[in-house]
C-alpha positions in Angstrom: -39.6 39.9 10.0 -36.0 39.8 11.4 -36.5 36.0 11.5 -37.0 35.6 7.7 -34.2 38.6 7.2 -31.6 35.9 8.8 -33.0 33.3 6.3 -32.5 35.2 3.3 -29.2 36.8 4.1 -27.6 33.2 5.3 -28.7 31.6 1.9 -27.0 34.5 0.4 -24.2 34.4 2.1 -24.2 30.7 1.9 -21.4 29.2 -1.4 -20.9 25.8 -2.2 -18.6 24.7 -5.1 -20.7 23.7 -8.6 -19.3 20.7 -9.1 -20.9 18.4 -12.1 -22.7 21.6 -13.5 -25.3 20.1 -16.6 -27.0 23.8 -17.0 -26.6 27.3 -15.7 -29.6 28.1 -13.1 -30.6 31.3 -13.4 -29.8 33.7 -10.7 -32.3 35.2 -8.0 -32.8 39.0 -8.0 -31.9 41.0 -5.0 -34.7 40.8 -2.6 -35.1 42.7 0.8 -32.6 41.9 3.2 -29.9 40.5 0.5 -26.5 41.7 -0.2 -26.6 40.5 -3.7 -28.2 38.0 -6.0 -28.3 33.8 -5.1 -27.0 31.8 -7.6 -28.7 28.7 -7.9 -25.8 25.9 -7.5 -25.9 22.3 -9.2 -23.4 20.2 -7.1 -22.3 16.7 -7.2 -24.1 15.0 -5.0 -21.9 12.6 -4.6 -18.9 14.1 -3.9 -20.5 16.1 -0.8 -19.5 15.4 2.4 -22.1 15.0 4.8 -21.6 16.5 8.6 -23.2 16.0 11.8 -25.0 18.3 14.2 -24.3 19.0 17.6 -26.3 18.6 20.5 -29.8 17.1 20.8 -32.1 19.4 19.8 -30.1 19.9 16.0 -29.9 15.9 16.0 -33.8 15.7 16.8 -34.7 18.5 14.2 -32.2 16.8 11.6 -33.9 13.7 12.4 -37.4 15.4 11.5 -35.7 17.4 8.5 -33.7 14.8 6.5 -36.0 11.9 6.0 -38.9 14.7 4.4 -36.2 16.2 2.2 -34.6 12.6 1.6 -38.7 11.5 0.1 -39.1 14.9 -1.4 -36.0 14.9 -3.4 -34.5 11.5 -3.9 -31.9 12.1 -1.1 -30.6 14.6 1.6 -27.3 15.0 3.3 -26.7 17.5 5.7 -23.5 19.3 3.9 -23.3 22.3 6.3 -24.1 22.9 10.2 -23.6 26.0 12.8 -24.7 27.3 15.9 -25.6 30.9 16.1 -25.4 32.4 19.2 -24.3 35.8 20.5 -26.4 39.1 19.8 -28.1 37.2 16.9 -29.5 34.3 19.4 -30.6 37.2 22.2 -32.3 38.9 19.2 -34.3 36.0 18.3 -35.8 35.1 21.8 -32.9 34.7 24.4 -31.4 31.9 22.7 -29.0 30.7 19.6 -30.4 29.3 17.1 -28.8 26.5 14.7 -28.4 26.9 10.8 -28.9 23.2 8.0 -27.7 23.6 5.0 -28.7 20.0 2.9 -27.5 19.3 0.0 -30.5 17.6 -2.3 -30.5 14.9 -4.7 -31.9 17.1 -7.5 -32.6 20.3 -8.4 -35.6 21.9 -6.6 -38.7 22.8 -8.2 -41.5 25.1 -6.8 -43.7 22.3 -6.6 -41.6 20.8 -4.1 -42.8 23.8 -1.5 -45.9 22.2 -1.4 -45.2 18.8 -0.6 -42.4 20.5 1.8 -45.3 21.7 3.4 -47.7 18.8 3.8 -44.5 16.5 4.7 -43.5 18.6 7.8 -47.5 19.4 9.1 -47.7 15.6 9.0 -44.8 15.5 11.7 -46.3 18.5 13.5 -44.6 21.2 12.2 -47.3 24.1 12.2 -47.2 26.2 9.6 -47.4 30.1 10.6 -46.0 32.3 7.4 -45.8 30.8 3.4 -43.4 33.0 2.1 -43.7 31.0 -1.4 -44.6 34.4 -3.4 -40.6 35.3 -3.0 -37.9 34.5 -5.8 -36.7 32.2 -1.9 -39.2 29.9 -1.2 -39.3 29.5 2.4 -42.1 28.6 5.1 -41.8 29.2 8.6 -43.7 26.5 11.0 -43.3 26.1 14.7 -42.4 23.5 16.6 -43.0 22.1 20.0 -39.9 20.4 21.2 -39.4 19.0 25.1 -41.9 21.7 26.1 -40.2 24.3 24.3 -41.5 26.1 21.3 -39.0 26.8 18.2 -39.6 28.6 14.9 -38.1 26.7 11.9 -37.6 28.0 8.5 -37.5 26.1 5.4 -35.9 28.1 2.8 -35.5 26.5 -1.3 -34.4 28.6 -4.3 -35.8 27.0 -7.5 -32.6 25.6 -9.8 -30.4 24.9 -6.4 -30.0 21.9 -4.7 -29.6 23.0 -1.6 -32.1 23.8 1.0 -31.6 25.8 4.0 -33.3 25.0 7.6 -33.0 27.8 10.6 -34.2 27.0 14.0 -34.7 29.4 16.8 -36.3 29.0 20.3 -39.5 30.9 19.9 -40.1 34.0 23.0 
């Protein structure tokens, strides 16, 4: 439960400029664990600046992660990347995790949770909570990675075009 806390409270705390805005998403209620309401962003794709991530596990898991949301959404670029370490990684099973932010092509729909889903099972990502039913539409899989096992969260917000990714080693 702490797991998805992180996930909701990084997409809130998450702000990227709405540059090119064509209409005004509407925002996302306060759920449990959020500081205040998401407001779904429209950016210009174009204009953002894509980053790379450190190290070779957040290279392997972007390699996983941006092709399925680059198919899913017309294009992907990884627009924001961080290491979390610290009490937070030693509350989450001994280690940091990393945090994604992509920026998407388009605007995502809740439709694209689904094919989110089936994407990511194809490449072995098991799937062990749909947290779908939320206002944040995130699923949690697992992933075995050099003989370790790591939880990864997918979390959308329908109107935004950016999707959020955390990855923690699992135990």
């Amino acid at each position: 439960m702490r797991f998805l806390g992180l996930v909701l409270v990084s997409l809130a705390l998450l702000v990227f400029p709405g540059c090119g805005k064509k209409e005004t998403p509407q925002p996302v209620s306060p759920g449990a664990g959020m500081a205040r309401p998401i407001e779904p962003q429209s950016l210009d794709y174009n204009k953002v600046a894509e980053v790379k991530p450190a190290g070779e596990l957040a290279t392997a898991l972007h390699g996983d992660m941006q092709p399925v949301l680059e198919k899913v959404f017309g294009g992907a670029k990884l627009a924001l990347f961080f290491e979390m370490g610290g009490q937070m990684g030693s509350q989450m099973g001994g280690g940091g995790g990393s945090h994604f932010t992509y920026a998407v092509k388009r605007q995502t729909r809740i439709e694209d949770v689904s094919a989110l889903q089936k994407k990511l099972e194809a490449q072995g990502y098991k799937l062990v909570l749909d947290g779908s039913q939320n206002a944040i539409k995130t699923l949690c899989f697992e992933k075995k990675i050099g003989g370790k096992v790591y939880s990864v969260t997918v979390g959308t917000t329908p109107g935004d075009q950016r999707v959020s990714v955390v990855v923690f080693p699992k135990g």
